[in-house]
VMD Tcl script that draws the C-alpha trace (Angstrom):
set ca {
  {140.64 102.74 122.21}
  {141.01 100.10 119.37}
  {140.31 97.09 121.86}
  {137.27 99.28 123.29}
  {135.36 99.11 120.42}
  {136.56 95.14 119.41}
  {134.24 94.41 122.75}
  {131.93 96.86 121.19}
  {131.18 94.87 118.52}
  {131.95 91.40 119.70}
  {129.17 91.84 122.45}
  {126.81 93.56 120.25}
  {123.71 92.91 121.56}
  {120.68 91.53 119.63}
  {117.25 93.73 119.79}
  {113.84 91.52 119.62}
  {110.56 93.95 119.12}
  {106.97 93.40 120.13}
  {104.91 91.78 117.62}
  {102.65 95.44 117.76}
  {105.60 97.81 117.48}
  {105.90 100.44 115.09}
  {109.09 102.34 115.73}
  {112.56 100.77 115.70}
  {115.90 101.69 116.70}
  {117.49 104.24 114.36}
  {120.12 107.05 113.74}
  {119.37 110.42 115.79}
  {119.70 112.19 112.38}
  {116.13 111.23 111.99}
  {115.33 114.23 113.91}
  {117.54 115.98 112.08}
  {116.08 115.76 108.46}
  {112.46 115.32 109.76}
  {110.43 118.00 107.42}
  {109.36 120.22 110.08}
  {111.20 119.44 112.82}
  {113.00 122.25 114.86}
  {115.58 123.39 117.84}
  {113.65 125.76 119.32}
  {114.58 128.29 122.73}
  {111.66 126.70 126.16}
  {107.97 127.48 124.94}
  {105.78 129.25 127.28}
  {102.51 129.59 127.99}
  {101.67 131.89 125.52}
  {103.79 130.54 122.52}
  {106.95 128.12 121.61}
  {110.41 129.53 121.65}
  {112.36 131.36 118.90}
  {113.37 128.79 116.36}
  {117.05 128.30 116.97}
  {117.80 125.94 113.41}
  {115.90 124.01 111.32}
  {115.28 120.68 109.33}
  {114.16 123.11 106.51}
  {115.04 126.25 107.19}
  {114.22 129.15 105.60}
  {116.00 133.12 105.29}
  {118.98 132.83 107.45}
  {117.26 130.53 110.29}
  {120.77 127.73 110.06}
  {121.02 124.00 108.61}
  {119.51 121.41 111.99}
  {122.37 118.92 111.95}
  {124.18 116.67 114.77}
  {127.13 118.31 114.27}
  {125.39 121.66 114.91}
  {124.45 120.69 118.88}
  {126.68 121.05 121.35}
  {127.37 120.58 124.67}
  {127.55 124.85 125.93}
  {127.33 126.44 122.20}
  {125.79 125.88 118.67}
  {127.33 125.88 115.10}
  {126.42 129.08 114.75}
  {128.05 130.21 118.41}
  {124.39 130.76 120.10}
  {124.63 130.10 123.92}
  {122.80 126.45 124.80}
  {120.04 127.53 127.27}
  {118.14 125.67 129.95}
  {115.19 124.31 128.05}
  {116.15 124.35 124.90}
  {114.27 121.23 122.58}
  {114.09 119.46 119.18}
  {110.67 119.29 118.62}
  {108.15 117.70 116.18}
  {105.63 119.68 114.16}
  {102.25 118.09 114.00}
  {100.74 114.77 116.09}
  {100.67 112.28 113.33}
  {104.48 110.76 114.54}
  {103.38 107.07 112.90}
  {103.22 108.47 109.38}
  {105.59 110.91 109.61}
  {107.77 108.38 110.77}
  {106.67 105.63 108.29}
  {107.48 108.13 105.58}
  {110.76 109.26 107.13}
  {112.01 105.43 107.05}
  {111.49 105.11 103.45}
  {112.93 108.22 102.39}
  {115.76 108.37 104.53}
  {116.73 104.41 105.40}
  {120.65 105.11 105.93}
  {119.12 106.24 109.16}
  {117.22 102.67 110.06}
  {118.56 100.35 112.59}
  {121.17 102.43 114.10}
  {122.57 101.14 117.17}
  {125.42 103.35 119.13}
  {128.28 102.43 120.96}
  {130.43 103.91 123.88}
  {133.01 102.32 125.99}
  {133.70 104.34 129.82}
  {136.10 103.39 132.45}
  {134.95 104.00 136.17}
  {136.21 103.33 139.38}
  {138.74 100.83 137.74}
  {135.94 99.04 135.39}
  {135.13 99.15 131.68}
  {131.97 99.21 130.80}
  {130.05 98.48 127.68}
  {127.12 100.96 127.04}
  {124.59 100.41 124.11}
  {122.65 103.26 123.32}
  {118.91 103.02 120.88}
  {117.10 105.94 119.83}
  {113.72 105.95 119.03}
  {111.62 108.56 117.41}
  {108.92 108.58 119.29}
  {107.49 106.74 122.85}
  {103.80 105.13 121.21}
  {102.83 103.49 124.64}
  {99.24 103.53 124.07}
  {97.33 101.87 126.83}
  {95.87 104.87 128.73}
  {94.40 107.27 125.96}
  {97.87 107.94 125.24}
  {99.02 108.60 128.46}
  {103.41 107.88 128.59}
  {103.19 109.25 124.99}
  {106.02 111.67 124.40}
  {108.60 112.43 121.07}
  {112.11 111.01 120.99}
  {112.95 108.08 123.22}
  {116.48 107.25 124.49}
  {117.17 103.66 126.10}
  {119.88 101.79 127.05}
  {122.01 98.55 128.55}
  {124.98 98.26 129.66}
  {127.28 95.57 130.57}
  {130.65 95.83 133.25}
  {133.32 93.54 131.91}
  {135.43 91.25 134.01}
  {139.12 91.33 133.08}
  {140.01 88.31 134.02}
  {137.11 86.21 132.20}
  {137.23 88.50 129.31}
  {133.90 89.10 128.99}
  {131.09 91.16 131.63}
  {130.03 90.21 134.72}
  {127.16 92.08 135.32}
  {124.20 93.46 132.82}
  {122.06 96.11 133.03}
  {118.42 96.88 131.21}
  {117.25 99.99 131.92}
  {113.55 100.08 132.41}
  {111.01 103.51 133.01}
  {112.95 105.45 136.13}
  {115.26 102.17 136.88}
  {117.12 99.66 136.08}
  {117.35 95.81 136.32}
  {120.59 93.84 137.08}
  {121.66 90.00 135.91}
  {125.01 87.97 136.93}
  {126.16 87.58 132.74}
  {126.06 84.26 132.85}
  {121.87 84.45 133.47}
  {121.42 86.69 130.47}
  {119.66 84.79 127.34}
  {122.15 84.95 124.47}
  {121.84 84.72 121.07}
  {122.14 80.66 120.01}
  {124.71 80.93 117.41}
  {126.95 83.71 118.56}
  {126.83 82.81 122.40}
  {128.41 86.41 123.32}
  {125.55 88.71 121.96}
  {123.51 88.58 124.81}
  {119.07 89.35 123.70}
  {117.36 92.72 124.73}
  {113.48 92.11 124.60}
  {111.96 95.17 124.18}
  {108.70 96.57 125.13}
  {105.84 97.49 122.88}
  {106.04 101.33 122.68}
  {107.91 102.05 126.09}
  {110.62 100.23 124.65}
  {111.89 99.51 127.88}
  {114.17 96.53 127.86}
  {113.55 93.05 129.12}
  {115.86 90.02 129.97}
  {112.77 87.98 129.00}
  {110.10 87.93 126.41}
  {106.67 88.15 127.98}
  {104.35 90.48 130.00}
  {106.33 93.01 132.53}
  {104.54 94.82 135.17}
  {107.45 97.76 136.75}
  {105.95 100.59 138.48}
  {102.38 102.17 137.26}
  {103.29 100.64 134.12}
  {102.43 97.38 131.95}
  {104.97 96.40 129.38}
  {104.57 93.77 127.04}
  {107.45 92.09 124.94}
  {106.85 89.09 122.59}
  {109.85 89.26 120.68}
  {108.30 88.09 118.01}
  {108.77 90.89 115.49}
  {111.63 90.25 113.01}
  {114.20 92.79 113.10}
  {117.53 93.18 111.02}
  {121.03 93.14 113.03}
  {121.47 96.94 113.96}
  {124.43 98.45 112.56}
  {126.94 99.40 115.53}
  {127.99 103.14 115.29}
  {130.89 103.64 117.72}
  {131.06 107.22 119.57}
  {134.46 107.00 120.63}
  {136.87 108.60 123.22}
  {136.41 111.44 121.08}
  {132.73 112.26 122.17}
  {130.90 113.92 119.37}
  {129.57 116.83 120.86}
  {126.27 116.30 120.12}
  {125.97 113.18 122.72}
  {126.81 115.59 125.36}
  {123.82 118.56 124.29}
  {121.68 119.44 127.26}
  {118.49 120.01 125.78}
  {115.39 117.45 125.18}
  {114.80 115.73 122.18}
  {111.16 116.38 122.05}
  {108.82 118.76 123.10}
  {106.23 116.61 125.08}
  {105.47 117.58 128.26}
  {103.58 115.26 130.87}
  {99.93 115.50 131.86}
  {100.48 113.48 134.73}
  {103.50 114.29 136.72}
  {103.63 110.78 138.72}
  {103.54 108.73 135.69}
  {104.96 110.43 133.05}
  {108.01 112.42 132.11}
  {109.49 115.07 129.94}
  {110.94 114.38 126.14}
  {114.28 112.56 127.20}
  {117.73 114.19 127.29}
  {120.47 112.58 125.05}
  {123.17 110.27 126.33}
  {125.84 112.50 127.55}
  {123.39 114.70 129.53}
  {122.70 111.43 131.71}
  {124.61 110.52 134.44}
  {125.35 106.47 133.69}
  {127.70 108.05 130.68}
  {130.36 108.80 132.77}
  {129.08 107.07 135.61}
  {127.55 104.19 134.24}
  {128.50 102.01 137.86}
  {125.95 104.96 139.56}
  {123.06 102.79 138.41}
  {123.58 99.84 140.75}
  {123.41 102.07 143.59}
  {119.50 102.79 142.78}
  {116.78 100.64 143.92}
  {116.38 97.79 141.30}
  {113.40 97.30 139.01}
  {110.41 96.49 140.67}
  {109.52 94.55 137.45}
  {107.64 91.29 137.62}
  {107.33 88.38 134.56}
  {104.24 86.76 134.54}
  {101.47 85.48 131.31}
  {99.79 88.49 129.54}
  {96.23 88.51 129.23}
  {95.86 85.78 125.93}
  {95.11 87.09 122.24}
  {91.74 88.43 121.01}
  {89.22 86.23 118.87}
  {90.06 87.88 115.56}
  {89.86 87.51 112.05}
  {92.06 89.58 109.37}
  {91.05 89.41 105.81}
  {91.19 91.25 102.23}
  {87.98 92.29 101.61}
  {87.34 95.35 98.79}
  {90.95 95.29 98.50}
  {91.11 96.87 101.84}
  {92.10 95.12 105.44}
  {88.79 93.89 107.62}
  {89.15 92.65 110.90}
  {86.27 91.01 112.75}
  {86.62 90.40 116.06}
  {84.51 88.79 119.44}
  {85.48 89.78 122.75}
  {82.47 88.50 124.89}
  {83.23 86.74 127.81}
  {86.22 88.50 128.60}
  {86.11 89.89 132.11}
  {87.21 93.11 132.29}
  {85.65 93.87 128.43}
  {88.19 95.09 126.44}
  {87.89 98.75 125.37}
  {90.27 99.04 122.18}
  {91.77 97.30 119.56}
  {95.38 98.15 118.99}
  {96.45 96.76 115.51}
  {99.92 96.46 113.48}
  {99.60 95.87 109.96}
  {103.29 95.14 107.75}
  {104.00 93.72 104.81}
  {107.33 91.62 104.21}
  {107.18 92.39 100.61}
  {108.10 96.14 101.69}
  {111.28 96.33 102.46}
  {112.44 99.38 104.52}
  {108.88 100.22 105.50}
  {108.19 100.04 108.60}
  {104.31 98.29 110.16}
  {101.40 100.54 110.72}
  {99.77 100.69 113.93}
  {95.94 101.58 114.61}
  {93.53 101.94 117.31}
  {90.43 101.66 117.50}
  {87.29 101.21 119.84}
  {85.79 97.69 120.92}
  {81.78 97.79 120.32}
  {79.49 97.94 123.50}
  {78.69 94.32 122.53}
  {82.15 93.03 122.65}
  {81.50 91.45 118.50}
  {82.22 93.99 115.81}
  {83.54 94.39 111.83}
  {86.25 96.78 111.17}
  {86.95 97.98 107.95}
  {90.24 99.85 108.09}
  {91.38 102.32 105.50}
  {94.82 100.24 104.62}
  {95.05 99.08 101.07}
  {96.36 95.52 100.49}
  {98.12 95.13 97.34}
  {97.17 91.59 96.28}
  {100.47 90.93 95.14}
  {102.27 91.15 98.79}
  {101.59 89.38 101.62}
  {101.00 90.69 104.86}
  {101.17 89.76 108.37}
  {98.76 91.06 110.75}
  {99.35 91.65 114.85}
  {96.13 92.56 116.64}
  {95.91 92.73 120.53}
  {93.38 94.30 123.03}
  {93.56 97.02 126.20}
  {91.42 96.34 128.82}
  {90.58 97.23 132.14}
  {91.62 100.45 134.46}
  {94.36 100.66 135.29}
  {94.84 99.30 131.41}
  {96.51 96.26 130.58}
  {97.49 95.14 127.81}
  {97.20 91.52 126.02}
  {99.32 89.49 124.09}
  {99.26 89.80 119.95}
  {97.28 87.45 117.97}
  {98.88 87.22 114.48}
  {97.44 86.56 111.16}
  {99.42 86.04 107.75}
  {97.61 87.29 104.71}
  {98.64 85.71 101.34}
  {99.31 87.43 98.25}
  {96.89 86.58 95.59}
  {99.78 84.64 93.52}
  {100.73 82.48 96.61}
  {96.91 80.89 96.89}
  {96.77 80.53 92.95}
  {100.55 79.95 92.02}
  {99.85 79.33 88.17}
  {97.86 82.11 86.74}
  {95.83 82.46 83.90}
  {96.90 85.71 81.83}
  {93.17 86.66 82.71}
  {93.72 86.20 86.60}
  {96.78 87.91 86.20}
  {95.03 91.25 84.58}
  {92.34 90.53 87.07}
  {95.08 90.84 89.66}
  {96.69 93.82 88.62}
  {93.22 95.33 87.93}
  {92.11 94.81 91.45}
  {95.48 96.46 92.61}
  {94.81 99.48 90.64}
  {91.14 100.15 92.12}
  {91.97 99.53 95.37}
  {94.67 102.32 95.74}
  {92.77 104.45 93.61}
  {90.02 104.28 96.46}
  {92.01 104.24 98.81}
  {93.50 107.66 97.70}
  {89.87 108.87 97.03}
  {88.90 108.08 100.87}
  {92.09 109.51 102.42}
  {90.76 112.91 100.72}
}
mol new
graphics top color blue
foreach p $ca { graphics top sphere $p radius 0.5 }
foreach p [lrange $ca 0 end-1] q [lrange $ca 1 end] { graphics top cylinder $p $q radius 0.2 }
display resetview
């Protein structure tokens, strides 16, 4: 209804990302257009399931699109099965997604809408989609493709705006009165959503989050764009309601991790979005993260050096989880890598990112310690471009500049080989 989606947009909420996050909230069609992605029958042990469609299909194998899922039948009028998935080809998610962004940003910073009545109440439902779940503090473990969140908000008709919020958070959800939600300064009805560095679980508060087996950190301190507000509408599109998973990840550890997620109709808050203040609330508890590593980030052979010192920390850190972006590079999203601390706790890393001396860069680098794992807050570093330390240039230092561009993605290219 018209007035439905007016609250839509006027409470809109407002999305703040971890300083170390790589993947945003986008359009689901990312899935669809990923090179190599495909809906595919339940694998089994022996191999995956017949390909169903395709992001590039080939022979008569049909076109992957939203508008080809559905909720009990494809495009093509093939039976939805138990099982059936949309999954990735290949492990390296970051850079397919970084190079998925850039070639497809229509798709970037999607946000989607849906207004339900139940039991007499309208609710506001906010849906993100992420391509893929990059919580990286045990070896990887809580990794999986695709990653649907959500919060919702009941409105109270008589003070024309919610009541009640809800973040949902791993297997649960936590609840505020509206009026103790942080809002956004100068549009006091967009209430903020902090969310977590590669659970993207959502927050009420910036800061470190302990819920369940799980550690969850959420600085808020990565700029993000407003998301633009896609409405679903009364008129469901069929592919919210599709069974299957959107991912083919399956968990190594049953108690702590889960399955590639269903989409949005296939969970039960979408029509019954009051259902989730019947479940036990988030155990979640806000304290101070474990304080930024000793680091320093610098150009050096035209390629990003870190050198770090982590002595004295008790436990010893074991890895070095860093997020490299540059705001000269618009529509490209950071780059995240990991990599081991040194026995001694000091250590020089060399990375294989070229800086272009012409951009500046800002650098997020944080450590995982301990077992279980825990995570600790970012330390950030801004890089200058060469131009911004030497503002008038010589037409030497200027050839020297461009010079020193060239080599360094020419190696750069020559070590990725």
């Amino acid at each position: 209804m018209p007035e439905h989606d007016d609250l839509l947009r006027r409470f809109q909420p407002v999305v703040r990302y971890d300083s170390n996050e790589q993947f945003f909230a986008d359009g689901a069609e990312q899935y669809m257009v990923n090179p190599g992605n495909e809906l595919r029958r339940k694998r089994t042990d022996d191999a995956n399931g017949a390909v169903i469609a395709s992001a590039q299909p080939a022979l008569d194998t049909p076109q992957l699109t939203l508008a080809f899922l559905g909720r009990t039948a494809y495009g093509d009028d093939n039976p939805v099965q138990e099982g059936d998935v949309i999954g990735v080809t290949g492990k390296d998610y970051r850079e397919q997604y970084r190079r998925m962004r850039v070639a497809h940003p229509e798709f970037n910073n999607v946000l989607y809408g849906h207004a339900i009545e139940a039991n007499g109440r309208l609710w506001l439902q906010y849906w993100l989609w992420y391509f893929y779940n990059d919580y990286q503090l045990s070896f990887g473990l809580g990794t999986h493709e695709g990653d649907w969140e959500m919060v919702q908000f009941r409105m109270d008709d008589d003070a024309g705006h919610p009541d009640v919020a809800v973040y949902a958070q791993h297997r649960f959800g936590e609840m505020r009165p509206w009026e103790d939600v942080e809002k956004l300064a100068t549009e006091p009805d967009r209430p903020i959503v902090y969310v977590a560095r590669g659970s993207h679980a959502s927050y009420f508060q910036a800061g470190f989050h302990q819920t369940e087996a799980w550690y969850d950190l959420a600085d808020g301190r990565r700029e993000a764009p407003k998301l633009h507000l896609e409405i679903l509408g009364t008129d469901e599109p069929a592919w919210t309601r599709w069974p299957g998973r959107w991912g083919d990840t399956l968990p190594r550890e049953k108690n702590l991790e889960s399955n590639a997620p269903t989409g949005p109709g296939a969970k039960k808050q979408w029509t019954e979005p009051d259902k989730l203040l019947d479940n036990p609330p988030s155990t979640s508890t806000h304290g101070k993260a474990i304080a930024g590593p000793d680091v320093q980030a610098l150009r050096s052979g035209g390629r990003l050096r870190v050198v770090y010192d982590v002595t004295g920390r008790d436990p010893r850190p074991h890895e070095l989880v860093m997020t490299v972006n540059s705001q000269d590079e618009k529509g490209v999203p950071p780059r995240t890598l990991n990599y081991p601390v040194h026995s001694t706790g000091k250590g020089k890393v060399t990375t294989e990112i070229v800086l272009d001396p012409l951009k500046r860069y800002d650098v997020a680098i944080s450590t995982i310690a301990g077992d279980p794992p825990i995570p600790s807050e970012a330390t950030r570093t801004e890089i200058a471009a060469y131009g911004d330390r030497a503002p008038t240039l010589s037409l030497p230092q200027r050839l020297l500049a461009l010079l020193s561009r060239l080599v360094a993605a020419i190696r750069g290219d020559r070590r990725r080989t």
